[in-house]
C-alpha positions in Angstrom: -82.4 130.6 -117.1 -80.8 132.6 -119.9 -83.8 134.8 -120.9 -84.1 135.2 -116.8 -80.6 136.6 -116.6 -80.8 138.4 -119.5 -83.7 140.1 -118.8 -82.7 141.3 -115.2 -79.7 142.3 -117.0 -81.4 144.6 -119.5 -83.3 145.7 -116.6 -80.8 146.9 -114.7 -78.7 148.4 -117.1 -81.0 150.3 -119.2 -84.1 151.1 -117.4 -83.2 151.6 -113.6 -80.8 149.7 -111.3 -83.1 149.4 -108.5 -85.4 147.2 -110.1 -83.0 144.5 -111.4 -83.8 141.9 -107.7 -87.4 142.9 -108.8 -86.9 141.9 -112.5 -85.3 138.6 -111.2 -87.7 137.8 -108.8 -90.4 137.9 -111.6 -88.8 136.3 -114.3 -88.2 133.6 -111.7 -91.9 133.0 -111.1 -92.4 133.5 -115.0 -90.8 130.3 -115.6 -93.4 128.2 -114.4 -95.1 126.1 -116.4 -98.5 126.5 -118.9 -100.6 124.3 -116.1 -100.1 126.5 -113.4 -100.7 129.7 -115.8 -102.3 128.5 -118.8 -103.7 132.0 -119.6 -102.9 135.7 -119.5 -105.2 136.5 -116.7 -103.7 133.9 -114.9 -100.2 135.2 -115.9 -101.3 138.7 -114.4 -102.1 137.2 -111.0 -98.8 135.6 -110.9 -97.6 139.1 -111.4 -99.5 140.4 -108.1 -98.6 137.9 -106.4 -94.9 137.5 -106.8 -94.6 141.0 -106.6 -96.5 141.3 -103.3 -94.2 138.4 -102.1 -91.1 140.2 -103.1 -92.3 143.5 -101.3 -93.4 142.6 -97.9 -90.4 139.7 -97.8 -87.6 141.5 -99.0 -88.0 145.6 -99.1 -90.3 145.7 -96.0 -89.0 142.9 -93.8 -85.4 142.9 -95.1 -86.1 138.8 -94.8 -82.9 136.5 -94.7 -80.7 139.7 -95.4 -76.8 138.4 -96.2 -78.3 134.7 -97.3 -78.6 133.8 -100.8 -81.8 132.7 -102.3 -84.2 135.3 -100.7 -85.9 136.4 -103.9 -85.9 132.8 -105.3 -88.1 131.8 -102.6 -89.7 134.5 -102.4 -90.9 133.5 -105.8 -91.5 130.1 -105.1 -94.0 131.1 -102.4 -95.9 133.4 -105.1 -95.7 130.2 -107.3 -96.4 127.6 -104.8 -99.5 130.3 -103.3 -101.2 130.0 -106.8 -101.0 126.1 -107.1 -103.8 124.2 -106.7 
């Protein structure tokens, strides 16, 4: 949870502000474990799939806007999508 907020932190601060719900949203799908993405190409679909999540939920749909939680879900869905 550390290296999460850290890393939204550095990516709001010193590469573009706009991306730091993105950065979180993807460091909180990152943090699943190596039997649900045990290799890189695996780690890269993830990647598609959380952001696609996070794009039509969030900055297309404005889901849930004013509750908390939206982009943690919205990563759980990518997570949960890729489970077998």
């Amino acid at each position: 949870v550390l290296a999460s907020s850290a890393i939204t932190l550095l990516t709001s601060t010193c590469i573009d502000r706009r991306l730091g719900q993105a950065a979180l949203c993807g460091s909180l799908a990152g943090m699943s474990g190596m039997h649900l993405v045990p290799n890189l190409s695996m780690t890269a679909l993830l990647g598609v799939a959380t952001t696609a999540s996070y794009e039509v939920l969030i900055r297309i749909n404005n889901f849930c806007s004013g509750i908390g939680g939206r982009i943690g879900v919205s990563a759980f869905l990518a997570t949960s999508a890729m489970a077998k």
